[in-house]
C-alpha positions as CSV (number, residue, x, y, z in Angstrom):
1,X,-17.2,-26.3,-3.8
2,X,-17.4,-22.8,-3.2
3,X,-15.5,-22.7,0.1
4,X,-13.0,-24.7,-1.5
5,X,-12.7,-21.9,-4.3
6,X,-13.0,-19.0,-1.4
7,X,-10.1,-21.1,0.3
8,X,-7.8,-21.2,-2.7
9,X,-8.3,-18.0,-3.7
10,X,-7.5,-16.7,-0.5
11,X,-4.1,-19.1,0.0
12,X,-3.1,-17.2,-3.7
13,X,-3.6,-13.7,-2.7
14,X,-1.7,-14.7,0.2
15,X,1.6,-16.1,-1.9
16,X,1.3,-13.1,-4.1
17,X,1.3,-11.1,-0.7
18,X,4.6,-13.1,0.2
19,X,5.9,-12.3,-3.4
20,X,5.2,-8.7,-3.3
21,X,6.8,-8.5,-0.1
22,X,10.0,-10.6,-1.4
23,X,9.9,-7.9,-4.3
24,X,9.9,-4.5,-2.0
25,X,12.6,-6.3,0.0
26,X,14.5,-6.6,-3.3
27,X,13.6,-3.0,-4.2
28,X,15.0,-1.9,-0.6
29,X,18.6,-3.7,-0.6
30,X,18.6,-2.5,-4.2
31,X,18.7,0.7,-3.0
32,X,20.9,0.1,-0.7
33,X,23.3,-0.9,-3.0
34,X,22.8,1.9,-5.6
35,X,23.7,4.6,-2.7
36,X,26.6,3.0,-1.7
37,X,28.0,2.6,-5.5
38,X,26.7,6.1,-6.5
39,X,28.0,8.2,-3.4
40,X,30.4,6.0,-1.5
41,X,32.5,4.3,-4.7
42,X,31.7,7.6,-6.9
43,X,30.4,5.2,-9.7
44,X,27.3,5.2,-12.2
45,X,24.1,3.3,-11.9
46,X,22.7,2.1,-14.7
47,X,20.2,-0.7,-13.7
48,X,19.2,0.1,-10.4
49,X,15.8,3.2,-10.4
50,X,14.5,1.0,-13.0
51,X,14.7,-1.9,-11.3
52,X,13.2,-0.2,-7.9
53,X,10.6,1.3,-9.6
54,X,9.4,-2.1,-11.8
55,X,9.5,-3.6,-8.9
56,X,8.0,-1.8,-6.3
57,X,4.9,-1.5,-8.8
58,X,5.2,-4.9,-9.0
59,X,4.2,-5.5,-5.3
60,X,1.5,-2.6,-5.3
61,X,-0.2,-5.2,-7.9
62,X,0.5,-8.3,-6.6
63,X,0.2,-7.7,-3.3
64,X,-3.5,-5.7,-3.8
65,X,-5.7,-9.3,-4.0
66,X,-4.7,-9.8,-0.7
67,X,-5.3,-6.5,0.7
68,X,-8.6,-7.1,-0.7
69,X,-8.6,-10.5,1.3
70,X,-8.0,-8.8,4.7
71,X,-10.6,-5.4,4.0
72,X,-7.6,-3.2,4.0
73,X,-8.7,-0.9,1.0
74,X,-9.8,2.5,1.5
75,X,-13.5,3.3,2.5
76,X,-15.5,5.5,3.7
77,X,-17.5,3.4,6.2
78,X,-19.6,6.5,7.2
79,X,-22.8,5.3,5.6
80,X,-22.5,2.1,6.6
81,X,-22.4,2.5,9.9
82,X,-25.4,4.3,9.7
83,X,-28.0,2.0,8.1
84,X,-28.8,-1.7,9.9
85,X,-27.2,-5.1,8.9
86,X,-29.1,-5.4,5.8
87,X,-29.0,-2.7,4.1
88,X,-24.6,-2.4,5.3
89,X,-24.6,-6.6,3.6
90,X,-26.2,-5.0,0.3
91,X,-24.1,-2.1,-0.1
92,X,-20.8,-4.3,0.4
93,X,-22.7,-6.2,-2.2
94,X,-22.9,-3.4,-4.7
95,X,-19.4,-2.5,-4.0
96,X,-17.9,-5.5,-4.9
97,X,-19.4,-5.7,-8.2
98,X,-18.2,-2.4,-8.9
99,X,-15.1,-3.4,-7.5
100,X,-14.9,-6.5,-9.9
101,X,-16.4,-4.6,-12.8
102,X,-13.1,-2.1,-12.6
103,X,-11.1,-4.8,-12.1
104,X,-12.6,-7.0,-15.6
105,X,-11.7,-3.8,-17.5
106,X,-8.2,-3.4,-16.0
107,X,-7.5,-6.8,-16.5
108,X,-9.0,-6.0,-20.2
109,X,-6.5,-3.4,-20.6
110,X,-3.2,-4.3,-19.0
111,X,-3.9,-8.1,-21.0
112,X,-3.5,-5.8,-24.2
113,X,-0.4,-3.8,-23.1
114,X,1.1,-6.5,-21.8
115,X,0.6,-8.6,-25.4
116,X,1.2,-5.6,-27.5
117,X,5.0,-5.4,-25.4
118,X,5.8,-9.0,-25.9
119,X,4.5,-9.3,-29.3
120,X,6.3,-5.8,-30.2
121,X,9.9,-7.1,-28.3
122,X,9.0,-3.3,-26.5
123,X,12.5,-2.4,-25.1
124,X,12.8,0.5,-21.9
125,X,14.1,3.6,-23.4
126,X,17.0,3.4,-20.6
127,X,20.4,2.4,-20.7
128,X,19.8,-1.1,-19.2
129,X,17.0,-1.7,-21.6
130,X,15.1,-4.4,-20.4
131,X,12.1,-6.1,-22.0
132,X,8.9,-4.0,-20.7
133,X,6.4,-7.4,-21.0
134,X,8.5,-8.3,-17.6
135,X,7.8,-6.0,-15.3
136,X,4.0,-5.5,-17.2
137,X,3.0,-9.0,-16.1
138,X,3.0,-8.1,-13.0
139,X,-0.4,-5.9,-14.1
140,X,-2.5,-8.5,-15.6
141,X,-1.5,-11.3,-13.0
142,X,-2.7,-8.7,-10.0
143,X,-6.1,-7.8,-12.0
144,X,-6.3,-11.0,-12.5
145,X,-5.5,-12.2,-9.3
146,X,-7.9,-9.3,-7.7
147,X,-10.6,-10.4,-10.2
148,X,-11.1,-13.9,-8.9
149,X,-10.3,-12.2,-5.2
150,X,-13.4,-9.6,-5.6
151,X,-15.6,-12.9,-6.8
152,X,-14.3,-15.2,-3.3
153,X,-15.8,-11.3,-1.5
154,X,-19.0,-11.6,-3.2
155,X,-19.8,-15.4,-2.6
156,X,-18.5,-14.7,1.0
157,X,-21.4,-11.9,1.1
158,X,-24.0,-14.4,-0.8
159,X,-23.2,-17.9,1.4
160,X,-21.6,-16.3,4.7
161,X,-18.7,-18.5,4.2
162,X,-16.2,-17.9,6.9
163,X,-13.2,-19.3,6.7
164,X,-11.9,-19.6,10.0
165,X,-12.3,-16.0,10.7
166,X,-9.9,-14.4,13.7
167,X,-11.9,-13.5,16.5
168,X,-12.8,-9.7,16.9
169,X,-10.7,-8.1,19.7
170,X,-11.7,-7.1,22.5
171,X,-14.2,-5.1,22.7
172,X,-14.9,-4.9,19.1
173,X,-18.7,-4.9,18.1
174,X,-20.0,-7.6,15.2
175,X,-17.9,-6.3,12.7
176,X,-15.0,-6.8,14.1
177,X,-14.8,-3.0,14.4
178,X,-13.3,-1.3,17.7
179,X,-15.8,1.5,18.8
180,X,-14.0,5.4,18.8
181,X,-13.8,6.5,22.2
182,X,-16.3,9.1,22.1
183,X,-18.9,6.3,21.7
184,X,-17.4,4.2,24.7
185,X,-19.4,4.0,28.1
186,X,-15.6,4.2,29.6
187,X,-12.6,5.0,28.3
188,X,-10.0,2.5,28.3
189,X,-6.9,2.9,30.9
């Protein structure tokens, strides 16, 4: 039961990933097209930075549950590679509650800003004026999303339930972790 829950978790960050890369791809040819009607046909844009910009935040939050899948956050892994296995396992531990708690009260919030646009018919203040609950889904769907992501991290920590995890590369050590090379017997040629 909970591998199957670890395991669809995962597959869902993993289509959001695909969406929020779909969306910055979007985003790119977008801009694309607004420099070539802007300097090359001398015309206005009207739609276009809005669009960019809702989107591209769009992909920072859905794609962030599956960053969280594949450990590629930001941390500073100083401390933990100073203390032994246990003590590394319960700080992770402690993290990822943290991690979740943010998350809960993120979700919390963009739920409520999302609700108060679509309830409110909340219009951008630009030209194009689109409906502002569309591109503020994208909030409580990625909190969301991240939410049940950080819960799949803390079970894997509690029932060491790996899911067909790549093998480390070579000469990585049990984390998976490629030593620096001031800590290598030899450096690599």
């Amino acid at each position: 039961m909970v591998n199957t829950y670890i395991l669809v978790v995962n597959n869902l960050s993993r289509a959001l990933a695909v969406l929020a890369t779909l969306l910055l791809i979007t985003a790119m040819l977008v801009v694309c097209q607004m420099i070539a009607v802007r300097y090359i046909l001398r015309m206005a844009t009207i739609w276009q930075t809005d669009f960019v910009v809702f989107t591209a935040t769009a992909a920072i939050f859905l794609g962030a549950p599956y960053v969280l899948l594949k450990g590629g956050h930001v941390g500073v892994d100083v401390v933990e590679l100073m203390v032994g296995e246990k003590t590394r396992r319960g700080l992770r531990i402690v993290a990822s509650f943290l991690g979740l708690l943010f998350c809960v009260a993120m979700l919390v919030a963009s739920w409520i800003h999302f609700h108060d646009a679509w309830a409110g018919n909340w219009k951008h203040s630009s030209v194009w004026a689109p409906p502002l609950w569309i591109p503020l889904a994208a909030l409580p769907l990625g909190f969301g999303m991240l939410c049940l992501q950080y819960i799949a991290e803390i079970l894997k920590l509690f029932v060491n339930a790996e899911l067909k995890a790549p093998a480390p590369a070579v000469g990585a050590d049990a984390l998976g972790q490629i030593p620096a090379a001031h800590t290598l017997r030899e450096i690599p040629r």
